[in-house]
N, CA, C and O atoms as CSV, one atom per row, in Angstrom:
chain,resi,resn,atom,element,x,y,z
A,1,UNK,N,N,127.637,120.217,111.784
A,1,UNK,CA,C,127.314,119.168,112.736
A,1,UNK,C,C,125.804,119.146,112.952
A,1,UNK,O,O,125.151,120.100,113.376
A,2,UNK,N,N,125.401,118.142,112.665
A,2,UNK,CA,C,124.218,117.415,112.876
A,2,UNK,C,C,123.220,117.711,114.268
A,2,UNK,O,O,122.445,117.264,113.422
A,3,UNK,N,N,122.578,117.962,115.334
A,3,UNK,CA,C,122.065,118.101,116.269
A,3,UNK,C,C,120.641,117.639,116.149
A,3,UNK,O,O,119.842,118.295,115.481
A,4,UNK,N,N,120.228,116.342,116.878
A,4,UNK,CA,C,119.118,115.883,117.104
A,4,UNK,C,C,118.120,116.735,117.623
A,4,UNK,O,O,118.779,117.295,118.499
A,5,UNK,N,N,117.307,117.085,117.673
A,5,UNK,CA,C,116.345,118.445,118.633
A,5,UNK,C,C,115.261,117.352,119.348
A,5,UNK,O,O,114.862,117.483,120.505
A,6,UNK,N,N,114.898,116.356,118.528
A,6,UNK,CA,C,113.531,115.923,119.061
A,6,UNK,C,C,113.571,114.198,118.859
A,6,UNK,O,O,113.930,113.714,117.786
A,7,UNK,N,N,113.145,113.327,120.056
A,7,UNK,CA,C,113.025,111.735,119.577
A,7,UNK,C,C,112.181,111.339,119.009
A,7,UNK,O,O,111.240,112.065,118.689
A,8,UNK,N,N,112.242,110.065,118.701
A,8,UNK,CA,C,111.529,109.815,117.046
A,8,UNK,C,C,110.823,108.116,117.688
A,8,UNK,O,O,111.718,107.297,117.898
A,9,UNK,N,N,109.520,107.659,117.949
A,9,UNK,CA,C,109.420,106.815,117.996
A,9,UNK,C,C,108.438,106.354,116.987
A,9,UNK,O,O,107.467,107.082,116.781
A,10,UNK,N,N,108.585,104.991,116.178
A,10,UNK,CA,C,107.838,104.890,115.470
A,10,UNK,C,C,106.642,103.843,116.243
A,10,UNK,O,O,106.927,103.306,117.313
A,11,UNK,N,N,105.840,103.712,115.853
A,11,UNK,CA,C,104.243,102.469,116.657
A,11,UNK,C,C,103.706,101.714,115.151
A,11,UNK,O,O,103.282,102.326,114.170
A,12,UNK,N,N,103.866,100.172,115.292
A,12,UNK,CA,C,103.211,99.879,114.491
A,12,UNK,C,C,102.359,98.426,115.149
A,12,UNK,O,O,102.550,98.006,116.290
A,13,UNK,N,N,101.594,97.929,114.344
A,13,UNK,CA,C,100.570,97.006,114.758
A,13,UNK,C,C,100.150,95.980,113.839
A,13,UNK,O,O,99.216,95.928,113.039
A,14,UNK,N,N,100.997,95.237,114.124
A,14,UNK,CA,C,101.385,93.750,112.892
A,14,UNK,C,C,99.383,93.160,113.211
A,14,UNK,O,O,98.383,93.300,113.916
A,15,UNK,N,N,100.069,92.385,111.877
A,15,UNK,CA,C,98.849,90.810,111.750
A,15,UNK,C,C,97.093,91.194,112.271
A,15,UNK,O,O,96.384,90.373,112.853
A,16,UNK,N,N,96.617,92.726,111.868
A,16,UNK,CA,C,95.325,93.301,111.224
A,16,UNK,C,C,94.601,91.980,110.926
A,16,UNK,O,O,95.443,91.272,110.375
A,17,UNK,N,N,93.528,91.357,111.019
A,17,UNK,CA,C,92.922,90.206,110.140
A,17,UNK,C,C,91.607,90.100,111.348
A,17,UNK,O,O,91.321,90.499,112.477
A,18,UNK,N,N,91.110,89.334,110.311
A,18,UNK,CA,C,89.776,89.301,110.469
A,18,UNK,C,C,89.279,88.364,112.258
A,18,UNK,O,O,90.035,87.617,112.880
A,19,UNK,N,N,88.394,88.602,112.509
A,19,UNK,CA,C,88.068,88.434,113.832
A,19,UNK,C,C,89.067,87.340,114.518
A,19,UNK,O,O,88.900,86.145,114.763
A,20,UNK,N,N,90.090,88.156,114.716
A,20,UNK,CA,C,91.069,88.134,115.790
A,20,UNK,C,C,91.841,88.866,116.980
A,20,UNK,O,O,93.018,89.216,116.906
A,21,UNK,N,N,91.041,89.041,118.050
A,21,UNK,CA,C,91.534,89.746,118.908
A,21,UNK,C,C,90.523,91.190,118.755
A,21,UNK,O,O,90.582,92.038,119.645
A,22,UNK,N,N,89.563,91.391,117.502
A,22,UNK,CA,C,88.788,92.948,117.377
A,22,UNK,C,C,88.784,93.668,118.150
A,22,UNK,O,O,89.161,94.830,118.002
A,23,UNK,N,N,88.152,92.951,119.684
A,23,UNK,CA,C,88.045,94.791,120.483
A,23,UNK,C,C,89.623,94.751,120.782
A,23,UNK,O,O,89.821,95.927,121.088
A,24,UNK,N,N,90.592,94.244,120.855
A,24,UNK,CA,C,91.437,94.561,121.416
A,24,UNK,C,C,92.079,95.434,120.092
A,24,UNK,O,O,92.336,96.618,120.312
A,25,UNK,N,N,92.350,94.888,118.713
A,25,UNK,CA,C,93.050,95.448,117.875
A,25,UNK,C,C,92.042,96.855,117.522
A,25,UNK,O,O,92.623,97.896,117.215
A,26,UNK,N,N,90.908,96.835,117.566
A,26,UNK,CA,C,90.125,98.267,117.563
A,26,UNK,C,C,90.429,99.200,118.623
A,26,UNK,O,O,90.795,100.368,118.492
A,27,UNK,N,N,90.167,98.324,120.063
A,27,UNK,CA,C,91.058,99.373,120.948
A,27,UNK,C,C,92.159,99.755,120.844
A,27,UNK,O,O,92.386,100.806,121.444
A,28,UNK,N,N,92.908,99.349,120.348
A,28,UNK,CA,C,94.307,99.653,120.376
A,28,UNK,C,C,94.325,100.892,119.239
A,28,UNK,O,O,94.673,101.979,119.702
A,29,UNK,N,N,94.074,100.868,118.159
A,29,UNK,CA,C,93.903,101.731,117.017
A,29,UNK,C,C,93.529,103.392,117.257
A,29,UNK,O,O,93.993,104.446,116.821
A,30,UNK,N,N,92.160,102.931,118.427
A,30,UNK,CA,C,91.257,103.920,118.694
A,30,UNK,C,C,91.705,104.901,119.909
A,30,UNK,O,O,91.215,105.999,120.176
A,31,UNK,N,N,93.053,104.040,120.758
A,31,UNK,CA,C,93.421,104.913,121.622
A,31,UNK,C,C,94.969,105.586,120.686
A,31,UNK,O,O,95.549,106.485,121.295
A,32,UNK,N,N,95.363,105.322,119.802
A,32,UNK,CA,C,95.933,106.617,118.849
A,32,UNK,C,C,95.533,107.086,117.929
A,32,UNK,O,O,96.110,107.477,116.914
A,33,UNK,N,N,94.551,107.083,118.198
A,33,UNK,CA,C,93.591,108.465,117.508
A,33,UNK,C,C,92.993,109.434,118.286
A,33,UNK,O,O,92.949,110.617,117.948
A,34,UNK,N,N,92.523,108.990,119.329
A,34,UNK,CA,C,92.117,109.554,120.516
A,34,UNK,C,C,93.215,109.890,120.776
A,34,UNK,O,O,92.628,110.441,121.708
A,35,UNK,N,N,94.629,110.219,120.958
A,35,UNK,CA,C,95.967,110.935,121.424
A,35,UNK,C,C,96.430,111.134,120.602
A,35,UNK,O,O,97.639,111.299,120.764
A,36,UNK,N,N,95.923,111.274,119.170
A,36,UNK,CA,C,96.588,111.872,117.609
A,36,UNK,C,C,98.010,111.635,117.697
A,36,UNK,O,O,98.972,112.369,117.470
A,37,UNK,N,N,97.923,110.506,118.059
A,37,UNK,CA,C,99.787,109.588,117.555
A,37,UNK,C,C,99.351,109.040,116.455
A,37,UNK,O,O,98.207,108.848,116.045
A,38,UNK,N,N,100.365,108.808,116.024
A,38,UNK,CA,C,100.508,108.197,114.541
A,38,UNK,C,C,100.663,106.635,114.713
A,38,UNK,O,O,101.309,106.318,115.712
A,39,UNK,N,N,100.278,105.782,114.068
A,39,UNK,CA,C,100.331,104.509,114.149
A,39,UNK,C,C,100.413,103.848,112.785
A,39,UNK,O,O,99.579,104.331,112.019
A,40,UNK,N,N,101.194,102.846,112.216
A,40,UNK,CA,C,100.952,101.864,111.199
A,40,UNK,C,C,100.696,100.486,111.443
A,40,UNK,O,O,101.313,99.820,112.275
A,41,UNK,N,N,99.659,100.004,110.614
A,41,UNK,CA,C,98.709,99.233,110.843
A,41,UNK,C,C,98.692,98.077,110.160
A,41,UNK,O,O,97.550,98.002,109.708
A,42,UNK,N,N,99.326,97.100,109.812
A,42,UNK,CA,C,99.990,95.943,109.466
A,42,UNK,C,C,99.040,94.830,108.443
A,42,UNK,O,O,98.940,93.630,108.700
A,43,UNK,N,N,98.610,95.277,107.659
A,43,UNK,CA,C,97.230,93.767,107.613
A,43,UNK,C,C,97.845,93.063,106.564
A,43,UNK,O,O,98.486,93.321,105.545
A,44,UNK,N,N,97.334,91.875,107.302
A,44,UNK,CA,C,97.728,90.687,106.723
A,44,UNK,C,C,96.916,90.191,105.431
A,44,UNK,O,O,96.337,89.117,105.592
A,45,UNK,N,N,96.803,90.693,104.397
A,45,UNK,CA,C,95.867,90.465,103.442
A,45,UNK,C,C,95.019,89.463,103.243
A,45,UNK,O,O,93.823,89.750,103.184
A,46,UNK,N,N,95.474,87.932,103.080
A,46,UNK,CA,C,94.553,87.257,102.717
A,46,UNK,C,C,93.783,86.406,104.040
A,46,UNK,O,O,93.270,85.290,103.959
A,47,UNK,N,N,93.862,87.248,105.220
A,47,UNK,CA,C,92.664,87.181,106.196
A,47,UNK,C,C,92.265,88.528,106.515
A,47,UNK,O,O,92.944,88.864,107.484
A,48,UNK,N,N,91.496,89.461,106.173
A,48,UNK,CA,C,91.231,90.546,106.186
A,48,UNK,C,C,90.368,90.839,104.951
A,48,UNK,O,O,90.600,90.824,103.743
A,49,UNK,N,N,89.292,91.108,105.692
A,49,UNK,CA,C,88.102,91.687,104.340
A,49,UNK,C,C,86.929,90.962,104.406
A,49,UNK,O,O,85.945,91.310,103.753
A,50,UNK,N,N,86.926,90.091,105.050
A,50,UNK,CA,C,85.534,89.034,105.383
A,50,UNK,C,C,84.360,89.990,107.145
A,50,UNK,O,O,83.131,90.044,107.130
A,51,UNK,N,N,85.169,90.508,108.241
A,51,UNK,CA,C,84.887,91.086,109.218
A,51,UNK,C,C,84.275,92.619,109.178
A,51,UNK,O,O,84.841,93.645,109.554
A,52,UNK,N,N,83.273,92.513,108.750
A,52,UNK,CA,C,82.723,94.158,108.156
A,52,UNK,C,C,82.606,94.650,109.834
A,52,UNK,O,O,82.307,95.832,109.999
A,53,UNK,N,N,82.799,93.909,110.921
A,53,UNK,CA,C,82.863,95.569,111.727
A,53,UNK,C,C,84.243,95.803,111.850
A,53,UNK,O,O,84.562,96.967,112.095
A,54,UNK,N,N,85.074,95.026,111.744
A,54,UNK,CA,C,86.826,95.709,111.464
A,54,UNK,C,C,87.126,96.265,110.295
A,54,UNK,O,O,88.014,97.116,110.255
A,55,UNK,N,N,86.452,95.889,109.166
A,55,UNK,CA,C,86.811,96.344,108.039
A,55,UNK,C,C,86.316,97.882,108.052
A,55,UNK,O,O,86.965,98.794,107.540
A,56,UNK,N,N,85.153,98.035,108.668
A,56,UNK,CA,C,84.490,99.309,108.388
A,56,UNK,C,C,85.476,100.365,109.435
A,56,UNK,O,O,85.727,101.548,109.208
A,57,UNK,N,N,85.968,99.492,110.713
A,57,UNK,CA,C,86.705,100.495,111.316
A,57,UNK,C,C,87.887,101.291,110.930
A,57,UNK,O,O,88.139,102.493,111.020
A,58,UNK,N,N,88.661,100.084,110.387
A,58,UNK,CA,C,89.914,100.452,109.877
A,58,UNK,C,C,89.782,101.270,108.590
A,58,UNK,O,O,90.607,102.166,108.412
A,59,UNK,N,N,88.715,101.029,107.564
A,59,UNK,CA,C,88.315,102.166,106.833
A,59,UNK,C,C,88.433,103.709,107.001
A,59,UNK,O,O,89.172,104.534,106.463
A,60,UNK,N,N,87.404,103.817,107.978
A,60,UNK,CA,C,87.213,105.009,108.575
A,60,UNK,C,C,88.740,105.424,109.414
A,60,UNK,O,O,89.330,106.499,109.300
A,61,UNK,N,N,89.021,104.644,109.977
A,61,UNK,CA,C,90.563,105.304,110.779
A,61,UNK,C,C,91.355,105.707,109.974
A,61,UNK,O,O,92.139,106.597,110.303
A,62,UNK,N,N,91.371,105.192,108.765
A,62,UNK,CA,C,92.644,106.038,107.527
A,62,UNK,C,C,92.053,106.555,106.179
A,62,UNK,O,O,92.676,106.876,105.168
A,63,UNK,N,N,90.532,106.562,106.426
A,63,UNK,CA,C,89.983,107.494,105.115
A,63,UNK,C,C,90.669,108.630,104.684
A,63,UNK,O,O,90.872,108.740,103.474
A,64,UNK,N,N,91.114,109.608,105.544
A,64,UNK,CA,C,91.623,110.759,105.369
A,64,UNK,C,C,93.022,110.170,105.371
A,64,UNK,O,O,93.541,109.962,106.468
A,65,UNK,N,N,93.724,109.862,104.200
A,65,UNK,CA,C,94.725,109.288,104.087
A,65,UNK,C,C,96.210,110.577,104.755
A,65,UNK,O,O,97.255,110.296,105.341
A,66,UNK,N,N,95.827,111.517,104.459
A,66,UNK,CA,C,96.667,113.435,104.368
A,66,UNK,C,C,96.655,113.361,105.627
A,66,UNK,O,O,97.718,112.928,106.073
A,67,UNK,N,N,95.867,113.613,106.408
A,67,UNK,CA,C,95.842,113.596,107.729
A,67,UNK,C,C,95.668,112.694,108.691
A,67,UNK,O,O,96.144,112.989,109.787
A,68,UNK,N,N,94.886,111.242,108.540
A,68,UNK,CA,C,95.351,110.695,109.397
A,68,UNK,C,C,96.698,110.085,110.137
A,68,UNK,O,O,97.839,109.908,109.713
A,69,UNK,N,N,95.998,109.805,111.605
A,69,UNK,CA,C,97.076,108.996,112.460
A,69,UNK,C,C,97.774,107.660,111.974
A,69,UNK,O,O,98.963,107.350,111.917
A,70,UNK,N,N,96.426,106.869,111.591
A,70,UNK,CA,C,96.045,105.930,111.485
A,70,UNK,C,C,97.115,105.697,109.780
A,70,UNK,O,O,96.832,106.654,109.059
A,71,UNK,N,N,98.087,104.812,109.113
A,71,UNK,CA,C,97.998,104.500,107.810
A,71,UNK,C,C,98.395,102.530,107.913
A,71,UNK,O,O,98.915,101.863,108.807
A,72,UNK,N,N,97.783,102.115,106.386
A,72,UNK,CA,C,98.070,100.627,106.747
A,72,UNK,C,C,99.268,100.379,105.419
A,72,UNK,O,O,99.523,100.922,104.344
A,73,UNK,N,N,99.807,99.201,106.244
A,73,UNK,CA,C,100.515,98.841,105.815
A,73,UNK,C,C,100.531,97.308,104.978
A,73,UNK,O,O,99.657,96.460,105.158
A,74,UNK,N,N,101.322,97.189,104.340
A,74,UNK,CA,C,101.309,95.774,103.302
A,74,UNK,C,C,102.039,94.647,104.410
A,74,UNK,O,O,103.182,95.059,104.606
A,75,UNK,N,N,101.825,93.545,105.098
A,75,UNK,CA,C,102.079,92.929,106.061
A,75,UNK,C,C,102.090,91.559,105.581
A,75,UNK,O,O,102.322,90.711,106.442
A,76,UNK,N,N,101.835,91.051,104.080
A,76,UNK,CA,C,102.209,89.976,103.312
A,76,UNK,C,C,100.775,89.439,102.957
A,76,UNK,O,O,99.705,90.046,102.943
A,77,UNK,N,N,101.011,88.353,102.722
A,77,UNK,CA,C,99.403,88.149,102.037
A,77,UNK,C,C,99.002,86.655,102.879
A,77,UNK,O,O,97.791,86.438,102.820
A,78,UNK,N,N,99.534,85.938,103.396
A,78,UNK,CA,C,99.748,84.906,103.852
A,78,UNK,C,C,100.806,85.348,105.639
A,78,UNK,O,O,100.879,84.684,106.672
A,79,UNK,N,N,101.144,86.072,105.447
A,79,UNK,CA,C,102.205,86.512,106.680
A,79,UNK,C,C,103.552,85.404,106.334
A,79,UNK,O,O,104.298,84.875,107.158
A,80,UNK,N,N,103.566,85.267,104.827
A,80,UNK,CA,C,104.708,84.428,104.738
A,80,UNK,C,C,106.294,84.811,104.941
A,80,UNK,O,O,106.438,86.026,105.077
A,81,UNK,N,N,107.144,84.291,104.978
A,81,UNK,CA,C,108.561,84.000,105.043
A,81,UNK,C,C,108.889,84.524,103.616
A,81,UNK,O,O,108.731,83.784,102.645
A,82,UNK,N,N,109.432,86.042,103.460
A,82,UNK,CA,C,109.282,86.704,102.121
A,82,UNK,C,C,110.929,85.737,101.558
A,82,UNK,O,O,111.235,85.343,100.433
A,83,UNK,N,N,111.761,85.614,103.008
A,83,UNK,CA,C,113.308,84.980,102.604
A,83,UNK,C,C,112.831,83.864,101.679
A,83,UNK,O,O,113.662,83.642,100.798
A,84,UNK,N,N,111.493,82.917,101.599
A,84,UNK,CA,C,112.138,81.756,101.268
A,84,UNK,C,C,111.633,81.716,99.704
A,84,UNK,O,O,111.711,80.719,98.987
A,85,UNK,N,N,111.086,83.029,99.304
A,85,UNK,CA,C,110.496,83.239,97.959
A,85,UNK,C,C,111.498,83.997,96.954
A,85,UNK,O,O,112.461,84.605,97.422
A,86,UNK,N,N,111.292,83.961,95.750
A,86,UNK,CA,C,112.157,84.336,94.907
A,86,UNK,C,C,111.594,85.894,94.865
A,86,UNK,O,O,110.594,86.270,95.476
A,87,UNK,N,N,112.496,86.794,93.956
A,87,UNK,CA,C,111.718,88.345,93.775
A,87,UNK,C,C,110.285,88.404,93.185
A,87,UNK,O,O,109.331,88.912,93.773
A,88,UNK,N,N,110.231,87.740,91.771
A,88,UNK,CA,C,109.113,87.743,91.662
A,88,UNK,C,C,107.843,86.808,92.309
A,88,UNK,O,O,106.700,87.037,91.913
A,89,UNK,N,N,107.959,86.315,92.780
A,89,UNK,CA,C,107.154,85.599,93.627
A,89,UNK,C,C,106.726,86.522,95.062
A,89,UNK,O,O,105.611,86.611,95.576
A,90,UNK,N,N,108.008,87.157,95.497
A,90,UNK,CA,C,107.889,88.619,96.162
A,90,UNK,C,C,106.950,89.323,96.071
A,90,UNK,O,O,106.074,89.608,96.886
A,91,UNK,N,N,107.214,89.786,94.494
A,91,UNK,CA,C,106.592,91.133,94.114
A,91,UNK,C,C,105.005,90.883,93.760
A,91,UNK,O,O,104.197,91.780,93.999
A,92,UNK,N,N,104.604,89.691,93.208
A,92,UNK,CA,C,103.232,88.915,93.145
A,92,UNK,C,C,102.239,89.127,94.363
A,92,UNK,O,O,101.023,89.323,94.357
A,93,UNK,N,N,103.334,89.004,95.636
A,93,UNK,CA,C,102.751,89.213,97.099
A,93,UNK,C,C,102.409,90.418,97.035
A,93,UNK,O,O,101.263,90.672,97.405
A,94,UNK,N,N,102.879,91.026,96.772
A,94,UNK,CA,C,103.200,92.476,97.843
A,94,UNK,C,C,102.243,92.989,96.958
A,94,UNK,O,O,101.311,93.632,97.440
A,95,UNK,N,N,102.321,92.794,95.581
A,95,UNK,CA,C,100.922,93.642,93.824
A,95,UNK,C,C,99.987,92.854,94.421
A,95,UNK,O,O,99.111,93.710,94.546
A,96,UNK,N,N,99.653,92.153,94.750
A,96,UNK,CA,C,98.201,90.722,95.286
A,96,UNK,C,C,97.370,91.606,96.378
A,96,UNK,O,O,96.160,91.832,96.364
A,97,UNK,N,N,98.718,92.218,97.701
A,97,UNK,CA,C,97.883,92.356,98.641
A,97,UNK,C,C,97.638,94.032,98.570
A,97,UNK,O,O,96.578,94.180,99.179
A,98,UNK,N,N,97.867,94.691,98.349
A,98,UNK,CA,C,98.330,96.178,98.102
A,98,UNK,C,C,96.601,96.198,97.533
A,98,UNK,O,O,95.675,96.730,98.145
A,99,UNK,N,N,96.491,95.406,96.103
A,99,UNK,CA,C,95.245,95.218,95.189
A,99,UNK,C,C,93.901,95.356,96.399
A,99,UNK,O,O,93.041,96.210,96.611
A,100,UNK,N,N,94.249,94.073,97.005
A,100,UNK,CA,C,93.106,93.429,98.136
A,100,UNK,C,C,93.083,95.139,98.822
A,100,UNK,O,O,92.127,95.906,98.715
A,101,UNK,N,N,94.216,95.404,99.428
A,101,UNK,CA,C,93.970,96.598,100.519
A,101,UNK,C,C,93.367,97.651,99.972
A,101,UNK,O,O,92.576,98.241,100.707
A,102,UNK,N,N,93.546,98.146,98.647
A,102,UNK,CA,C,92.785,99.442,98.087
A,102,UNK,C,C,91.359,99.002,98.036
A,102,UNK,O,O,90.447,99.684,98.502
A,103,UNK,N,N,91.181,97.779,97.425
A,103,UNK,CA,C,89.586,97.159,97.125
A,103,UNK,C,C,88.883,97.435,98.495
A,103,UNK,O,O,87.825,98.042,98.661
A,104,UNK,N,N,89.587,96.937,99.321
A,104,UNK,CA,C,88.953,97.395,100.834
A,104,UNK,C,C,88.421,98.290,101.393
A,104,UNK,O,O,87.264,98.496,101.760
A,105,UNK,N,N,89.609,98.992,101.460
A,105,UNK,CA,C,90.032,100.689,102.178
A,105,UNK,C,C,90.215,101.630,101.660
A,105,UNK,O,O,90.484,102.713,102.181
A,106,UNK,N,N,90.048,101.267,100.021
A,106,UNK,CA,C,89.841,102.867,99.245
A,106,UNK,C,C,91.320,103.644,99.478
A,106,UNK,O,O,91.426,104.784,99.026
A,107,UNK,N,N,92.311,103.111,100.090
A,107,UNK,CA,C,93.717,103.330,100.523
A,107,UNK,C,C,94.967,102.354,99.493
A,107,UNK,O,O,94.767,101.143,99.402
A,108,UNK,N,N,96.142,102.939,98.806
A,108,UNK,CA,C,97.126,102.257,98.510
A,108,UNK,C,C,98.079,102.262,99.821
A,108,UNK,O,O,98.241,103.233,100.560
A,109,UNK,N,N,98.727,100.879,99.976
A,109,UNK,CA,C,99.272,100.985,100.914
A,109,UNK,C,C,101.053,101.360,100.555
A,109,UNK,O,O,101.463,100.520,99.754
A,110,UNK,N,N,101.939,102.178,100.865
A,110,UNK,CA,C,103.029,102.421,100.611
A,110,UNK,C,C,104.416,102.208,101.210
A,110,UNK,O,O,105.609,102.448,101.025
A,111,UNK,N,N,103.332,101.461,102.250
A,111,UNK,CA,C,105.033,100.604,103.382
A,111,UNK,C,C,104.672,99.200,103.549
A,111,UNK,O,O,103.495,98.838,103.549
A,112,UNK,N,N,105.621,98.428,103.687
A,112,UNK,CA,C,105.438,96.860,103.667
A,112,UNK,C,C,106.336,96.857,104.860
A,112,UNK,O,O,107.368,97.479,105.113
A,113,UNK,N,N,105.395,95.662,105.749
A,113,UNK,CA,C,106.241,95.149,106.951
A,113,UNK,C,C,106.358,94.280,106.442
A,113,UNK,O,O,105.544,93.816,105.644
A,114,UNK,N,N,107.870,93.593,106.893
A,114,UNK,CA,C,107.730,91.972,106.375
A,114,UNK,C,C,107.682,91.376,107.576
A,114,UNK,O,O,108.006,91.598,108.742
A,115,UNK,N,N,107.047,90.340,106.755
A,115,UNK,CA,C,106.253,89.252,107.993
A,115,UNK,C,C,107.369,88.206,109.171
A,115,UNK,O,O,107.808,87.383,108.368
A,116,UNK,N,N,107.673,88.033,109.832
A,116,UNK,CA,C,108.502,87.448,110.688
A,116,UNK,C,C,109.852,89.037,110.751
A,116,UNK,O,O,110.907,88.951,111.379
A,117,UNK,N,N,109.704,89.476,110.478
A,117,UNK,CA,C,110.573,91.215,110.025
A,117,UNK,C,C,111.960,90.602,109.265
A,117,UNK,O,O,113.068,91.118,109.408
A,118,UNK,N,N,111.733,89.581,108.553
A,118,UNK,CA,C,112.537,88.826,107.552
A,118,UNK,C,C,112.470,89.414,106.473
A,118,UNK,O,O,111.366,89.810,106.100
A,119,UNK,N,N,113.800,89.669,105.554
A,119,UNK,CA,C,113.877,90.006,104.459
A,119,UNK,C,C,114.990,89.924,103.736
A,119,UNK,O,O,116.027,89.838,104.393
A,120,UNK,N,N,115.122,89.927,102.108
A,120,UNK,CA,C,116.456,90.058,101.392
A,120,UNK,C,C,116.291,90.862,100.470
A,120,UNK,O,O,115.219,91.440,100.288
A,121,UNK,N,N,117.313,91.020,99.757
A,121,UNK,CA,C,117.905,91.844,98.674
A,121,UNK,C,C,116.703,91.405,97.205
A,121,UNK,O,O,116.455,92.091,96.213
A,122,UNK,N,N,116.198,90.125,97.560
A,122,UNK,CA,C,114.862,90.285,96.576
A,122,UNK,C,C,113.736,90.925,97.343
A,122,UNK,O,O,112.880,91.404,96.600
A,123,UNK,N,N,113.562,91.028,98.327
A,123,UNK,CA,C,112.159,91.979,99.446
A,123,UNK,C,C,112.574,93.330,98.506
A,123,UNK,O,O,111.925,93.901,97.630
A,124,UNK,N,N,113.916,93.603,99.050
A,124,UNK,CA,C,113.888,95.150,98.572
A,124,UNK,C,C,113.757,95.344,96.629
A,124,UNK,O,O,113.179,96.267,96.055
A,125,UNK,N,N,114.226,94.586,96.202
A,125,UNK,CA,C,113.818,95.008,94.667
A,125,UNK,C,C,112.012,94.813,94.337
A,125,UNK,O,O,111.432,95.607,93.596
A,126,UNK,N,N,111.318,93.692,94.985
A,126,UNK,CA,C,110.096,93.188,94.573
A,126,UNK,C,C,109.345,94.828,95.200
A,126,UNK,O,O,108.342,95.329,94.692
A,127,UNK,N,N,110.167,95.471,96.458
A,127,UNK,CA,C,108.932,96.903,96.833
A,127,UNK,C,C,109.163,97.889,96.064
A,127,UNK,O,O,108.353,98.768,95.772
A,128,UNK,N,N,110.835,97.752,95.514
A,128,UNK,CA,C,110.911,98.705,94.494
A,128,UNK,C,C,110.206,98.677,92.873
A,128,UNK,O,O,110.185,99.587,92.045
A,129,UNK,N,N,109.835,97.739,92.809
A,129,UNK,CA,C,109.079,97.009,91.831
A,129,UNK,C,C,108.057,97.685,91.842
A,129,UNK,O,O,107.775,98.338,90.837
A,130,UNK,N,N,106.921,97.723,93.401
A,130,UNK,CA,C,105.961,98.461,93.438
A,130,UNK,C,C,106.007,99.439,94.224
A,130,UNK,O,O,105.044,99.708,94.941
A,131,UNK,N,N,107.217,100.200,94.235
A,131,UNK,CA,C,106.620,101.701,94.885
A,131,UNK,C,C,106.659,101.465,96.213
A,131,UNK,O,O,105.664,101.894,96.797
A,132,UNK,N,N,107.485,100.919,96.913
A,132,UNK,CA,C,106.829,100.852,98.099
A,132,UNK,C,C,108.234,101.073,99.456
A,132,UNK,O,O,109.333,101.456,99.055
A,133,UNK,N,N,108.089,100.875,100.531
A,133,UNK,CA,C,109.150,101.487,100.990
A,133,UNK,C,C,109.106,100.218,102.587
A,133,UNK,O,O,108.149,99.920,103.301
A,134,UNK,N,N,110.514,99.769,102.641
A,134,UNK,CA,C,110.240,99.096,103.622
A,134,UNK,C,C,110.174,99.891,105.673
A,134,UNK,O,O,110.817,100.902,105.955
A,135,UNK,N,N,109.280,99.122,106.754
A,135,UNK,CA,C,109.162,99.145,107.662
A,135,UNK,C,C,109.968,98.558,108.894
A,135,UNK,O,O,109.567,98.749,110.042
């Protein structure tokens, strides 16, 4: 028999992108790190990467990929409706923005939120496609 010992909450932080909301989405980042909680960090790829003082933050918050709090996640490339796309059209997304996020952040990203938290049986083959694990 099974026995739980400890609760499990996960924290994550959708739609990352470029000067929207900054001090707030920097504050937010910076107060779980400052309390070494763990957080995943949602970016929306194809608005993200133009804002070099977010870009440089979020850099630095998950450089240390091993140990940080901080890791990001694949959050679509468009924040599209993954239901209304076929697999490969899926998997195009998810290889597109993953690309963008390493070019960035020197980071592969290895969890995908889907965007509206919509998904199907092509979401899950297109992450298995790339390695990736859903949120």
């Amino acid at each position: 028999m099974y026995k739980y010992r400890y609760g499990c909450v996960a924290f994550r932080l959708d739609d990352i992108q470029d000067y929207y909301l900054n001090d707030i989405q920097i504050a937010i980042i910076e107060l779980f790190r400052r309390e070494n909680a763990k957080l995943t960090a949602g970016i929306t790829s194809k608005a993200f990467g133009k804002d070099p003082v977010l870009v440089e933050y979020v850099k630095d918050a998950v450089k240390d990929n091993e140990r940080s709090v901080v890791r990001v996640a694949n959050h679509g490339w468009y924040h599209e409706n993954m239901t209304r796309l076929n697999k490969n059209e899926q998997a195009k997304i998810i290889k597109q923005s993953n690309q963008k996020i390493y070019g960035l952040l020197d980071t592969l990203p290895n969890v995908f939120i889907p965007p509206y938290n919509l998904m199907n049986n092509d979401t899950i083959l297109a992450l298995r496609e790339n390695n990736m694990q859903c949120v």
